[in-house]
Structure formats: C-alpha cells, structure tokens
C-alpha positions as CSV (number, residue, x, y, z in Angstrom):
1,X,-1.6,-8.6,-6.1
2,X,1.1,-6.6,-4.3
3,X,3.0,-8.7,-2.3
4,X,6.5,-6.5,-1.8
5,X,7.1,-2.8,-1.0
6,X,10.1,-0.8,-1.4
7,X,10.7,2.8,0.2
8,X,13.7,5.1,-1.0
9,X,14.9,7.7,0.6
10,X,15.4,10.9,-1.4
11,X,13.4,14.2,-2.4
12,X,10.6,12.5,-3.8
13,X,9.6,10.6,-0.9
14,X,9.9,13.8,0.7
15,X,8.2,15.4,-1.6
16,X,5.1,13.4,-0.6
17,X,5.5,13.2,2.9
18,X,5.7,17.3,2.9
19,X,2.0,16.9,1.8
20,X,1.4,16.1,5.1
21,X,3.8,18.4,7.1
22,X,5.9,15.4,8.2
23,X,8.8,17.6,6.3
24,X,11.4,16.7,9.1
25,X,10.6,12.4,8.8
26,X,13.6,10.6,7.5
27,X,12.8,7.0,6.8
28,X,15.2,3.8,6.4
29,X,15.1,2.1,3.4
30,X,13.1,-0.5,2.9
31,X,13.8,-3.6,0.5
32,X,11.6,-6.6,0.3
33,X,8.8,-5.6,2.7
34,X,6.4,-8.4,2.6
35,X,2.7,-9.1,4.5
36,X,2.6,-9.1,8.1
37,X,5.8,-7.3,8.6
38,X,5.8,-3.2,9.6
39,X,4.7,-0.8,7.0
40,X,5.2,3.0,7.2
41,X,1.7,3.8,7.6
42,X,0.6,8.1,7.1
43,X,-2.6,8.8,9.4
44,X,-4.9,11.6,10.7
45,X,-4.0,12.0,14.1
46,X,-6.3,15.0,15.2
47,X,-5.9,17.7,13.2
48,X,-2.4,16.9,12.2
49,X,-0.9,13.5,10.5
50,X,1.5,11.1,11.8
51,X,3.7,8.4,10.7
52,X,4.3,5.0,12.3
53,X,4.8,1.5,11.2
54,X,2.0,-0.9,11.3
55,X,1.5,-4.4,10.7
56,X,1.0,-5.2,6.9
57,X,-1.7,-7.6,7.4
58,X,-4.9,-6.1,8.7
59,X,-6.3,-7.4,12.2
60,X,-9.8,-6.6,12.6
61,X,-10.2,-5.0,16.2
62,X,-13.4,-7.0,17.5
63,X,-11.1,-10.1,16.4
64,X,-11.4,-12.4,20.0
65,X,-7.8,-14.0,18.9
66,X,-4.8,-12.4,18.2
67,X,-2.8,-11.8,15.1
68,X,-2.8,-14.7,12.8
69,X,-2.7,-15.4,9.0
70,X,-6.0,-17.3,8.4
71,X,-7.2,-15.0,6.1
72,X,-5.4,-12.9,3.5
73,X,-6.3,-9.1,4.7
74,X,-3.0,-7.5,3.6
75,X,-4.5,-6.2,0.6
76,X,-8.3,-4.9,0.2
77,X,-10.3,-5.0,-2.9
78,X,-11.7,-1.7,-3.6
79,X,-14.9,-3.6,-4.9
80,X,-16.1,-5.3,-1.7
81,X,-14.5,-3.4,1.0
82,X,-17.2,-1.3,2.0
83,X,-19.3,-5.2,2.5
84,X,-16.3,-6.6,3.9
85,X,-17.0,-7.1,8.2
86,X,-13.5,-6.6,8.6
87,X,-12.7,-3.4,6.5
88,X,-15.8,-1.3,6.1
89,X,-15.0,-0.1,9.7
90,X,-11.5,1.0,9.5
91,X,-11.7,2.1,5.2
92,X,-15.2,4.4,6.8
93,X,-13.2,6.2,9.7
94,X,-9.2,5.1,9.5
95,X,-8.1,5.7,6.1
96,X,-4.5,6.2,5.5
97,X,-1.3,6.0,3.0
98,X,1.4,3.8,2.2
99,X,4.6,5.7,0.8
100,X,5.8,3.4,-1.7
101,X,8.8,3.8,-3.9
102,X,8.0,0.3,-5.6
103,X,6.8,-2.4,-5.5
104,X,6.9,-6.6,-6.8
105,X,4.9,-8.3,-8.8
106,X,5.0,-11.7,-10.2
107,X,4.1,-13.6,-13.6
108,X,4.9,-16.9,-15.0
109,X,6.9,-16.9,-17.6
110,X,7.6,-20.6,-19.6
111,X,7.0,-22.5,-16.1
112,X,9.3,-20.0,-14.1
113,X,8.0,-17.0,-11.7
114,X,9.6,-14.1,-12.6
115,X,9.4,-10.7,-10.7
116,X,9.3,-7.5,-12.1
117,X,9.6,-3.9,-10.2
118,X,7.2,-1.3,-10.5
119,X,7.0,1.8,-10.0
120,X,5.7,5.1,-11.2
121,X,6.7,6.2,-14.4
122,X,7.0,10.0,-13.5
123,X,9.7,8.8,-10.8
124,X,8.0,9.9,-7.8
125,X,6.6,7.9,-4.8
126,X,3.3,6.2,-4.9
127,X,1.2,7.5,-2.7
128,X,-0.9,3.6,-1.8
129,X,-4.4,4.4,-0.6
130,X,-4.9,2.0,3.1
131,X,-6.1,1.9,6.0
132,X,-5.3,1.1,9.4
133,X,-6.9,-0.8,12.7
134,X,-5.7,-1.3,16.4
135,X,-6.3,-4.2,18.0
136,X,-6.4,-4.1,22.2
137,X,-4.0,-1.6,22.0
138,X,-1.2,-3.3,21.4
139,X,-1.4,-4.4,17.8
140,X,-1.8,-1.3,15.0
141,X,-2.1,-3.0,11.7
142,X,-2.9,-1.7,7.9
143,X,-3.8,-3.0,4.2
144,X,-3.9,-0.9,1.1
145,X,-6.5,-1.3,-1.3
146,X,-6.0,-2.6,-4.8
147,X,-7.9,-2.6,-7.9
148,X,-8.4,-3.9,-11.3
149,X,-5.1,-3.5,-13.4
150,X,-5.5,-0.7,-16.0
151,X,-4.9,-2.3,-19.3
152,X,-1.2,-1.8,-19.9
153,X,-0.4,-3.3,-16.3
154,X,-2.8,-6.2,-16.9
155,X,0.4,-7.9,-19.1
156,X,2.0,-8.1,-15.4
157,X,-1.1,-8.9,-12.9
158,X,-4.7,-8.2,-12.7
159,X,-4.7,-6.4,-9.7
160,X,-2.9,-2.9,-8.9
161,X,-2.4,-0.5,-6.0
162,X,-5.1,2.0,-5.7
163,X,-2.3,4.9,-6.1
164,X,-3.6,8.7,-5.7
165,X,-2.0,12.2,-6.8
166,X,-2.4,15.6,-4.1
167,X,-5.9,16.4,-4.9
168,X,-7.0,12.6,-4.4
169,X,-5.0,11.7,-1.0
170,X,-6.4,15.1,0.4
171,X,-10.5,13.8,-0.5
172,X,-8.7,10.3,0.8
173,X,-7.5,11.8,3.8
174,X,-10.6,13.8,4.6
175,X,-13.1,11.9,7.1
176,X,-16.0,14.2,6.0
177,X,-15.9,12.8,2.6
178,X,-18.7,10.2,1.9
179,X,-16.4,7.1,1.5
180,X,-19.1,5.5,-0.8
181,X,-19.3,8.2,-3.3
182,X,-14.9,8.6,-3.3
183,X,-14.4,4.8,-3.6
184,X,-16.6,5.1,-6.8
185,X,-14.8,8.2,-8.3
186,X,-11.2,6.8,-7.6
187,X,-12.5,3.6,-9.3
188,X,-10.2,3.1,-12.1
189,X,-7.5,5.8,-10.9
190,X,-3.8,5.1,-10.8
191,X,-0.7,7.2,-11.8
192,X,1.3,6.0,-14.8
193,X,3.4,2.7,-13.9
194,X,6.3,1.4,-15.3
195,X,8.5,-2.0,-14.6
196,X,10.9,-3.9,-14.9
197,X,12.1,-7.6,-14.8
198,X,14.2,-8.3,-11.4
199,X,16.8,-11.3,-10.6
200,X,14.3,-13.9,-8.7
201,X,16.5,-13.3,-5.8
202,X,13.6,-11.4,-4.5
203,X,11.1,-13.8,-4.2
204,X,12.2,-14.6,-0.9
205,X,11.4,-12.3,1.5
206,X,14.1,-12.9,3.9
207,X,16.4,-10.9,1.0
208,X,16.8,-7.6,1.8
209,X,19.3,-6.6,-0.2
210,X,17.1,-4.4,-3.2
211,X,16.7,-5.4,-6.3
212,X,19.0,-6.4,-9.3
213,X,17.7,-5.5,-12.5
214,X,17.6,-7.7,-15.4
C-alpha cells in the first residue's frame, strides 16, 4: 500500500489546487514523505477550503493516549472504513484530499525490494481521496483511502490510492452527499497510472533527495 508521497511544484499541482480557489498556495517540494510525518492535507473549512499539513497517520479523536504507532491508520481501506470505529467518523463528516505528484511502491524482485514511482499517466497531480481528525486540539492528523489495484497496477501491488478527477473530488468534497452510496460508486475508480523502477535509495525515508530513475 502507499507508503511514500511526492508533491511537485509546477502548473499541474496548481492546476488542482485552483479547484479549490487556493490559486495563490505555493507548496515546497516534497520527496520521500513517509507515515506519521506532515501531509498537505485540502479541507472544507466553512464554506471555503484550506490547506494545512497534518499528520500522515490517523489519530482517532476519542483516543485517551496520544499519538502512537500501534496500529497502522495511515492508509484506509475503502472496504471497511465506513465499520472501522476509528474512520467512519472522520470519512462521514471530514473528508479531504491529498495532492500527490507520486507516489512509492514496492515489490520483490529475485529476493530484492525494489521501488518503483507512480504517478498518473496523463502527467497531472493525483488528486488522493482522505480524510482528516483533530485530536485535543493540538494534533490534526489524516489517511487517504486505498483500494483494490486495477488490474494493470496489480503487477506492482494490490492496493492503490483511491485517486478522483473534478467531478468526483467535488461529490467527495460535498458533506451533503450520502458517504455510503459515493464510497460504492467510486469503488473501482482511479485515473490512469504509470511507473517506473527507482534506485532503492528511497526506501529509506530519511532520503529526501527525489528519486533516481532506473
């Protein structure tokens, strides 16, 4: 499952993020995001939308301790999340996006764990279905939700990123839509994906240099 983000800078990141009216948001690049460290996160805030970095490892709010890694809850399936005690809250009322320009997955190749960079095949940025939580105030935290892997992508991983085009992130974004009833028509969705082999420099997370094709 996606493990690694990478946001670009350039006109098609702003090209999504226009979508939301945050036309005047530059963002850093970002190489080598992994779980638990700050993800742009795009929200409702009102009427409006925002943009702010959250934790990439979900925190449920009623949680009595505080952040921790016990259980893996950087990534939701979009099977279970609606039974899920810890994300049918915040996927119900606190949806939100993930920009991402690519992303890392891994496979075994003759003993070895080789990454490869995807990303979609049109060239613009994915637009990563999430949501968000806050936890006492002080700790704003996300996951995106992943899926089945369409059956090209299932040569790479079984799972995929629950990407959406315009028509799908605005029903996504909309808190009057019935989540049930979206969750089941975006079942299956995913733009186009393409990838390619990286240097396994990238498995560690502490390198934050990009990646080096192959």
């Amino acid at each position: 499952m996606c493990s690694r983000i990478f946001v670009t800078p350039g006109n098609p990141l702003k090209l999504l993020l226009a979508q939301f009216g945050l036309n005047g948001v530059d963002l850093p690049e970002i190489n080598n995001l992994a779980p638990t460290e700050a993800a742009p996160v795009v929200y409702r805030d009102g009427s409006s939308f925002n943009i702010s970095p959250m934790r990439w490892w979900l925190h449920p709010s009623w949680s009595p301790e505080g952040p921790n890694q016990k259980f893996a809850m950087f990534n939701a399936r979009i099977e279970t999340v609606l039974t899920s005690r810890a994300f049918q809250g915040p996927v119900r009322h606190r949806r939100a996006i993930i920009p991402v320009s690519g992303f890392v997955e891994f496979k075994t190749q003759d003993k070895q764990k080789q990454p490869f960079y995807v990303q979609a095949a049109s060239g613009e940025t994915l637009a990563v279905a999430a949501m968000w939580e806050c936890w006492q105030n002080q700790v704003w935290s996300t996951a995106m939700i992943t899926q089945a892997a369409s059956e090209s992508f299932a040569e790479v991983h079984d799972r995929m990123p629950l990407s959406l085009n315009a028509e799908q992130i605005a029903r996504w974004m909309n808190p009057e839509e019935d989540v049930k009833s979206l969750l089941q028509e975006l079942l299956g969705q995913s733009a186009g994906l393409h990838w390619r082999p990286v240097d396994p420099r990238v498995n560690n997370a502490r390198n934050k240099e990009g990646v080096v094709f192959l």
